[in-house]
C-alpha positions as CSV (number, residue, x, y, z in Angstrom):
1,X,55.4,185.9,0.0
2,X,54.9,187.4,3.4
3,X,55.2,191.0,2.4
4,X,53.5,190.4,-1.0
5,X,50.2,189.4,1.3
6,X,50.8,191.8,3.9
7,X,50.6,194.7,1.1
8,X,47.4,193.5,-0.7
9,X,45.7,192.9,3.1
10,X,46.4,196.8,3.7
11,X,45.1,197.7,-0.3
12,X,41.9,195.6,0.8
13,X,41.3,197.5,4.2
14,X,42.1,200.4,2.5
15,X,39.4,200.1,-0.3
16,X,36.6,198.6,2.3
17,X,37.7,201.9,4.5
18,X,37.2,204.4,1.2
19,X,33.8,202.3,0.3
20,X,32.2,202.8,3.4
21,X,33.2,206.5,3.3
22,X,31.7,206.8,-0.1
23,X,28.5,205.3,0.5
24,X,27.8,207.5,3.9
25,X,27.6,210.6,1.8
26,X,25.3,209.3,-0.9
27,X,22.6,211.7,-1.1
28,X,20.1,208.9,-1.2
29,X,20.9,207.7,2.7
30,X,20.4,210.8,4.2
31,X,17.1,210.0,4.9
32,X,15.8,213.5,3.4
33,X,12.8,212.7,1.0
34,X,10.7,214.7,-1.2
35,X,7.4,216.1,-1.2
36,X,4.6,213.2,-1.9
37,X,3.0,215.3,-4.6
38,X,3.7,218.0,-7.1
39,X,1.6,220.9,-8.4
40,X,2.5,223.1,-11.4
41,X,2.5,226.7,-11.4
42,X,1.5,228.2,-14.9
43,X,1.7,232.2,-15.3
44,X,3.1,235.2,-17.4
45,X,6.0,236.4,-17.1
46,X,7.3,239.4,-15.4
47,X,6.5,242.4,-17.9
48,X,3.2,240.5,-19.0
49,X,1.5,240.2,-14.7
50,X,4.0,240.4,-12.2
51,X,1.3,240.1,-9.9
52,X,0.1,236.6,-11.3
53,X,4.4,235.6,-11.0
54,X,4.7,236.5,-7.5
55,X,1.9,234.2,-6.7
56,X,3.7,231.2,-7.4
57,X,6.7,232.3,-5.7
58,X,4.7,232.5,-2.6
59,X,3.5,228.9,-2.9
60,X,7.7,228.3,-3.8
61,X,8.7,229.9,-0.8
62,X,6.0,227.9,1.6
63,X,6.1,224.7,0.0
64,X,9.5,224.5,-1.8
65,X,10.3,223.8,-5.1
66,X,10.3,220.8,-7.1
67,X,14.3,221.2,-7.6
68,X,14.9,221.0,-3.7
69,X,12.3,218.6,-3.0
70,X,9.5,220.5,-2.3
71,X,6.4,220.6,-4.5
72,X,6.0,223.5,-6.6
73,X,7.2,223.8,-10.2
74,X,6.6,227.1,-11.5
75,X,6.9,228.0,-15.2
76,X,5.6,230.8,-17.5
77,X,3.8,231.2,-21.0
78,X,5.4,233.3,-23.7
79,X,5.3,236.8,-23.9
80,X,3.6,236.6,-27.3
81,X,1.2,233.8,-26.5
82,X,-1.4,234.7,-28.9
83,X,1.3,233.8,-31.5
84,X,3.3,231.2,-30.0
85,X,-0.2,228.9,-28.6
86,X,1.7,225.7,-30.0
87,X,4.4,226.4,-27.2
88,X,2.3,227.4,-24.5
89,X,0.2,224.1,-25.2
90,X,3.3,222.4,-25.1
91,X,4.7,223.9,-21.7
92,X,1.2,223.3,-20.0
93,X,1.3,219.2,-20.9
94,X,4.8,218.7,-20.4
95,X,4.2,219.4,-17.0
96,X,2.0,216.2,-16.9
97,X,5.3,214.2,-17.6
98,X,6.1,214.2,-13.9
99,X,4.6,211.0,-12.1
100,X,4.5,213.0,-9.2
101,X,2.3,216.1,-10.7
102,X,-1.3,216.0,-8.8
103,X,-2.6,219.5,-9.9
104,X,-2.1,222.5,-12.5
105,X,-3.0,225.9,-12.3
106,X,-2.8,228.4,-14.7
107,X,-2.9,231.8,-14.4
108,X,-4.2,233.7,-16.6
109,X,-5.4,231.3,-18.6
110,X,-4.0,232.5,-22.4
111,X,-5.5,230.9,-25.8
112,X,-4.1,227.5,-25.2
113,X,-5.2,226.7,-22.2
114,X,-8.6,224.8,-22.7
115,X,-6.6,222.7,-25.5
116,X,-3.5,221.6,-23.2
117,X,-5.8,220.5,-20.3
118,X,-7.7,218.2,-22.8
119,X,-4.3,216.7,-23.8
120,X,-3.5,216.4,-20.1
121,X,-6.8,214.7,-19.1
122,X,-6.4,212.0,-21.7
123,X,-3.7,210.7,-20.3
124,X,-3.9,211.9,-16.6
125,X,-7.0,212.1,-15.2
126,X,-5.7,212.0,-11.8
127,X,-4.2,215.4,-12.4
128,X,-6.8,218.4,-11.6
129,X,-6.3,221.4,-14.0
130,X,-7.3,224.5,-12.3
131,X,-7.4,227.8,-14.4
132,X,-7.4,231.8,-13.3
133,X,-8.7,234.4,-15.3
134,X,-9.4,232.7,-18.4
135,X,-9.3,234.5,-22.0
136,X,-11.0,231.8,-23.8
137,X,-14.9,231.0,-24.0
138,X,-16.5,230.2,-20.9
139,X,-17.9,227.1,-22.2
140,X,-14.9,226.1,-23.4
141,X,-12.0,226.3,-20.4
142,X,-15.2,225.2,-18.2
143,X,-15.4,221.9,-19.8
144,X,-11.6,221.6,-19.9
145,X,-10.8,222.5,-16.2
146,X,-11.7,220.9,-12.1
147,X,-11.8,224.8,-11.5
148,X,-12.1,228.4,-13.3
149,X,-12.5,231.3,-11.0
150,X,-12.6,235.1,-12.7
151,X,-13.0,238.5,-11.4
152,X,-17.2,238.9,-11.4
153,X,-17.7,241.6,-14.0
154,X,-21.1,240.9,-13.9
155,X,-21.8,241.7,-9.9
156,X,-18.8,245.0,-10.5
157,X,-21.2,245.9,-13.4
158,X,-23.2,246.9,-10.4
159,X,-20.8,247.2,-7.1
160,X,-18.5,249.4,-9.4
161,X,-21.2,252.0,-9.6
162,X,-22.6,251.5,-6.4
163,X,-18.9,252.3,-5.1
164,X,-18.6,255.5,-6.9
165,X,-21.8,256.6,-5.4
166,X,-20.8,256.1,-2.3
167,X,-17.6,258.1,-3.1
168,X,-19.9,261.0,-3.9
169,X,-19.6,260.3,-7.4
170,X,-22.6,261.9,-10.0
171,X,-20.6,261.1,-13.4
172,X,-19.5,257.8,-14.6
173,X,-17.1,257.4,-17.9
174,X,-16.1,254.2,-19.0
175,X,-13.1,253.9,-20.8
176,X,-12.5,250.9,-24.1
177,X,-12.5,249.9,-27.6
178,X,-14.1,247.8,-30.1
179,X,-12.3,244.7,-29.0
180,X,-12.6,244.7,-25.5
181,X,-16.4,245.2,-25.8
182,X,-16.6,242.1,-28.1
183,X,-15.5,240.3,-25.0
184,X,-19.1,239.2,-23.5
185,X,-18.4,239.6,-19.6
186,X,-17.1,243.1,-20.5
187,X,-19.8,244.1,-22.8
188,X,-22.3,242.3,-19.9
189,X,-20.4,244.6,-17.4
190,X,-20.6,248.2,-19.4
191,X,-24.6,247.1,-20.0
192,X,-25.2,246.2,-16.0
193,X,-23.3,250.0,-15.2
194,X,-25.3,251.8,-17.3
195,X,-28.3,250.3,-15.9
196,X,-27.5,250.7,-12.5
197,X,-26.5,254.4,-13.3
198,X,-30.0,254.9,-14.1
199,X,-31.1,253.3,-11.0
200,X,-28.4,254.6,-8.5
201,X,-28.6,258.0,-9.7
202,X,-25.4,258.0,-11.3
203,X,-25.2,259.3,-15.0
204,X,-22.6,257.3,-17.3
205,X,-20.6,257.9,-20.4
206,X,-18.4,255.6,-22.8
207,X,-15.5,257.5,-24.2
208,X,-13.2,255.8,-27.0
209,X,-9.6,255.0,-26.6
210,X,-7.4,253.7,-28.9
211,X,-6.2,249.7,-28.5
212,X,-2.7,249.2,-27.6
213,X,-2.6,246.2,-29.8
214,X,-3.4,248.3,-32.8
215,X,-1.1,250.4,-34.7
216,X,-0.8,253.5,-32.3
217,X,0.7,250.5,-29.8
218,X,0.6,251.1,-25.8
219,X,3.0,254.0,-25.9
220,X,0.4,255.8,-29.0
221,X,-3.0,254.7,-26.3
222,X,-1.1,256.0,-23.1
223,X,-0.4,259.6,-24.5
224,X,-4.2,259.7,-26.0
225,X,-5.1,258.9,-22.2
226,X,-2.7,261.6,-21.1
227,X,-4.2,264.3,-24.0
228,X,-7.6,263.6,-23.8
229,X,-8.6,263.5,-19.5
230,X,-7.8,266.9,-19.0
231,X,-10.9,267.7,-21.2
232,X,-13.0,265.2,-19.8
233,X,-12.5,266.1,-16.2
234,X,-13.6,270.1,-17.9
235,X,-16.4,268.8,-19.2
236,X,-18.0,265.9,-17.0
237,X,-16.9,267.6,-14.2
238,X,-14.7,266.7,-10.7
239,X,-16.9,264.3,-9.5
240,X,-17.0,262.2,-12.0
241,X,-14.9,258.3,-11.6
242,X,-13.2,257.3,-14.6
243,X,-13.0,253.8,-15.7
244,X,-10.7,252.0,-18.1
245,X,-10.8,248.3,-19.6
246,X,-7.1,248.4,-20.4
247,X,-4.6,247.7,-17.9
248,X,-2.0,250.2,-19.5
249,X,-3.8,253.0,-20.1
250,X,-4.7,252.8,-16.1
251,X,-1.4,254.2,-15.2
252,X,-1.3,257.4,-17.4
253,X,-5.6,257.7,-16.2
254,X,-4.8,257.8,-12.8
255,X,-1.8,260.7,-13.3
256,X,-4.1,262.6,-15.0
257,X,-7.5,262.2,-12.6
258,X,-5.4,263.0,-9.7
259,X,-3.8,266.0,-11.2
260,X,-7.1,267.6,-12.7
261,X,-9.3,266.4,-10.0
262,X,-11.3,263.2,-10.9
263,X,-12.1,260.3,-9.5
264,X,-11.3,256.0,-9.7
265,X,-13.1,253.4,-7.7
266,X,-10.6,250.6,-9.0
267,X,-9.2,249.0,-11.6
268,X,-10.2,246.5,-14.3
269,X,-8.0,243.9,-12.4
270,X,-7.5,246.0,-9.3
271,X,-4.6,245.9,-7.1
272,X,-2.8,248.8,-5.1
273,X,-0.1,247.7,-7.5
274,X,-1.7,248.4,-10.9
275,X,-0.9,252.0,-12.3
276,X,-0.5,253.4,-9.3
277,X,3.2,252.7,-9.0
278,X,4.0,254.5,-12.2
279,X,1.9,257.2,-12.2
280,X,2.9,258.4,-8.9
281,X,6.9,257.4,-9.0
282,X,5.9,255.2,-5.4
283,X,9.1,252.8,-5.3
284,X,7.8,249.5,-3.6
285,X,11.1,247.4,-4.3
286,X,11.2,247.0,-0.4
287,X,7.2,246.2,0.0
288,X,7.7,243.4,-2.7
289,X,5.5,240.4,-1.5
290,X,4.1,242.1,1.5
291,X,0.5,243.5,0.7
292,X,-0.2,245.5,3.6
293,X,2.9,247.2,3.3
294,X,2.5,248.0,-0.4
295,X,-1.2,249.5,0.1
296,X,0.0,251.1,3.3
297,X,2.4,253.3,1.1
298,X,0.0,253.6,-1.8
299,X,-1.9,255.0,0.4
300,X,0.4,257.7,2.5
301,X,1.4,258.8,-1.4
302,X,-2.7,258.9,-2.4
303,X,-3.5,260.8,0.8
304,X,-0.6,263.2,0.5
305,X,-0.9,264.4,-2.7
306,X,-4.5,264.8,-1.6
307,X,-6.6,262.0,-3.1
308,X,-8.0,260.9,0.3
309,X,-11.6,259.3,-0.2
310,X,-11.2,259.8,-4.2
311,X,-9.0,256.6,-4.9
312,X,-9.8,253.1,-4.6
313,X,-8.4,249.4,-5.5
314,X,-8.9,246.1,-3.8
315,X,-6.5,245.5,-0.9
316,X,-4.4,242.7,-2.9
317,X,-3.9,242.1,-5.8
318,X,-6.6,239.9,-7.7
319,X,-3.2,238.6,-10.0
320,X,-1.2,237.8,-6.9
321,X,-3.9,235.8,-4.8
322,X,-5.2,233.9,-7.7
323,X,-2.6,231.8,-8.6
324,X,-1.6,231.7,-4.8
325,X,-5.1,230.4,-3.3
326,X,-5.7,228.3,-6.5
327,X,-2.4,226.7,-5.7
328,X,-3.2,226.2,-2.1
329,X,-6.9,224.8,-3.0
330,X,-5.3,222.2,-5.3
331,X,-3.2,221.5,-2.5
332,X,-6.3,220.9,-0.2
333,X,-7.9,219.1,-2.6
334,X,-5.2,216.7,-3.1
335,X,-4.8,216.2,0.4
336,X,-8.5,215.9,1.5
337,X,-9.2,218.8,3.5
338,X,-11.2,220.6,0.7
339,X,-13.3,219.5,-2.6
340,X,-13.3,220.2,-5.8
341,X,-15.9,223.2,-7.1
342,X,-16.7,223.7,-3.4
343,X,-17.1,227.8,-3.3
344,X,-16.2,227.6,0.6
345,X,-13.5,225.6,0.0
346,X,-12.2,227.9,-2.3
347,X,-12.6,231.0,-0.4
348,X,-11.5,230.3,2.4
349,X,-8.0,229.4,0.4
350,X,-7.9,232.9,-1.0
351,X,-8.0,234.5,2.4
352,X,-5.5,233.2,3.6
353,X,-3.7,235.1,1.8
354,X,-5.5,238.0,1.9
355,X,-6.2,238.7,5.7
356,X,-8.5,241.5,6.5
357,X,-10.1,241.8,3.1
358,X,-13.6,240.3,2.4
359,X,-14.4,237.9,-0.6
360,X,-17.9,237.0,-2.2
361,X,-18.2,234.8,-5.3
362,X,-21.2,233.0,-7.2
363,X,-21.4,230.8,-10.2
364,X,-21.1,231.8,-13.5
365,X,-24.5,231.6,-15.8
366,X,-24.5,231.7,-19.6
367,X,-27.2,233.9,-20.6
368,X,-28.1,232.5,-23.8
369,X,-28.3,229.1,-22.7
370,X,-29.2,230.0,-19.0
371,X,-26.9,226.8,-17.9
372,X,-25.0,227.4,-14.5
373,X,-21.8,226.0,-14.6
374,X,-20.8,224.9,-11.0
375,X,-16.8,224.8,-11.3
376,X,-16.7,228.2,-12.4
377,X,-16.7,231.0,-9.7
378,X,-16.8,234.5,-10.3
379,X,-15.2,236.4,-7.7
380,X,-14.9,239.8,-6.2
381,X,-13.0,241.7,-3.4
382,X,-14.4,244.6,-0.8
383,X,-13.2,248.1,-2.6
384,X,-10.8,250.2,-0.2
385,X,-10.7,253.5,-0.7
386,X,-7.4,255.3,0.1
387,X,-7.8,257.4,3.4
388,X,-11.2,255.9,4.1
389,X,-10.8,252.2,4.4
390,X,-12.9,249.3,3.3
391,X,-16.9,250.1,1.5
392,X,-18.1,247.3,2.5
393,X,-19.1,246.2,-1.1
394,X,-18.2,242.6,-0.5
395,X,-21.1,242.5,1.8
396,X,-23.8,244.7,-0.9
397,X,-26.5,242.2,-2.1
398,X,-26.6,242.6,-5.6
399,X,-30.1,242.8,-7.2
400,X,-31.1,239.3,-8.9
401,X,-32.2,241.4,-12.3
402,X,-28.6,242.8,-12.9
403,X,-27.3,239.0,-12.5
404,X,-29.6,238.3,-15.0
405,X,-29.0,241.4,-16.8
406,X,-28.7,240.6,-20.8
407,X,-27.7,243.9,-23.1
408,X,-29.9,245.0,-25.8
């Protein structure tokens, strides 16, 4: 009897000894906890704006993810979202599933968009839904969202020009197709340039492309771009800037200007990073993330293959810093150091990550209804022109009328 007790006294110290081990290394005891508050990250994916993707993995890479306990959860929208806006509706509100989420942002804001956030405000309304370069109606994602900031096509209508001239530009060609100029801030835009040529002294020009979405696809539109500016340059002249609304047809616009001897203030959505990369084989695997790097060896390739003072773009990338200041507004916001819709507020979240380069902004104004809608900023960055530095557009006053400006 003394042995039998004697064995199940050490099987009892044993078992206390192996519990107390076990419940030391339970991940809940460490005392590590998790970030108060979560904010979603919404953007393309790589091939459809790297730019608007590395944005969020800035704010991962401050803040942490959601996954480790820190308080980004970044996700992307099809490729094909004009097809699949069931799914990107879907991804946008599931997001609101998490107690914890305090903000979304999305970036660019795809059909869908407007739709999700309404889902998401019926049943959170603490949540604030910010949204970057929107493709739907403004009336539409402005009702939906806390926030909706854009690059100002209706100042660049005028700064745009007003850059080229100071480039020593006399010839302006604008570069689209039927369905970009059904889009009413691009339409607004091409109407504000042509009246400010007229004003500046700078004679402009539309010249047809063909849309990538249409049956010639990007690679048909690209080779058009790479046929057709050898003749333009011949017959505008050298000192005329070129202008494309397509992102795609940038890159093979650029090759061909610098070969033949034009000129480009910037891009649609300008960054050192859009065409330039590709039409000048400039490898920036190493520069990834770091913006003064990257436009530091834009720049050395620009200047070197003698395009010093004929090439522009904003500093960083309009892409990248949108979905990383809206994510770090929404973070103010949440924790009290900013408000919501406050312009200041809001720009002084996109410098940070942006140091060096100048922002201005103003509220966008419906024309036909004249109705100013204070949650939606329309923003702009300084133009910097390779081997000359910063115009000092940022800082340009742009006459009331072209604000105002409403095509015929």
């Amino acid at each position: 009897m003394k042995k039998l007790l004697t064995v199940l006294l050490s099987f009892m110290l044993v078992a206390v000894v192996f519990t107390g081990c076990k419940k030391t290394t339970t991940p809940t005891d460490t005392g590590t906890t998790g970030a108060k508050f979560h904010i979603g990250i919404v953007t393309g994916t790589v091939s459809q704006g790297e730019d608007d993707l590395r944005g969020g993995d800035a704010l991962a890479k401050e803040y942490g993810t959601v996954a480790d306990g820190g308080m980004i959860q970044a996700i992307t929208y099809p490729d094909n979202f004009s097809s699949e806006q069931e799914t990107v509706i879907a991804d946008i509100v599931g997001l609101a599933d998490d107690p914890l989420m305090k903000a979304i942002v999305v970036n660019q804001g795809v059909p869908g968009t407007a739709e999700a956030f309404k889902e998401i405000r019926a049943k959170r309304s603490d949540i604030l839904l910010f949204c970057g370069q929107p493709q739907e109606d403004p009336n539409v994602i402005d009702a939906a969202a806390d926030v909706v900031t854009d690059a100002d096509n209706v100042a660049r209508g005028y700064l745009i020009i007003w850059s080229a001239k100071q480039m020593g530009a006399k010839n302006f060609v604008h570069i689209s197709f039927a369905r970009h100029m059904s889009i009413e801030l691009l339409s607004r835009r091409w109407a504000i340039m042509q009246q400010a040529g007229k004003d500046l002294g700078v004679k402009t020009f539309f010249e047809t492309a063909p849309d990538p979405v249409s049956d010639v696809g990007m690679a048909g539109a690209q080779q058009f771009i790479l046929e057709h500016v050898p003749a333009w340059v011949q017959h505008y002249g050298k000192d005329t800037a070129f202008f494309c609304t397509n992102d795609g047809e940038t890159e093979p616009l650029l090759k061909q200007v610098m070969k033949y001897g034009g000129m480009f203030v910037e891009a649609d959505l300008p960054s050192p990073t859009m065409g330039y990369p590709g039409a000048f084989g400039i490898d920036l695997k190493a520069e990834q993330g770091d913006w003064p790097a990257i436009l530091k060896k834009v720049e050395s390739t620009i200047v070197a293959d003698g395009g010093s003072g004929r090439f522009g773009t904003w500093a960083f990338s309009l892409g990248y810093t949108t979905t990383a200041g809206l994510g770090e507004y929404a973070k103010r916001c949440i924790e009290g150091t900013a408000k919501v819709a406050n312009m200041q507020d809001m720009l002084s979240a996109f410098q940070k990550y942006t140091p060096g380069a100048a922002w201005n902004a103003s509220n966008y104004t419906d024309l036909n209804t004249k109705k100013t809608d204070t949650n939606h900023f329309l923003i702009y960055e300084d133009t910097y022109v390779f081997g000359k530095g910063y115009l000092g557009s940022a800082k340009q006053v742009v006459p009331e009328k072209y604000l105002t400006f409403k095509p015929q």
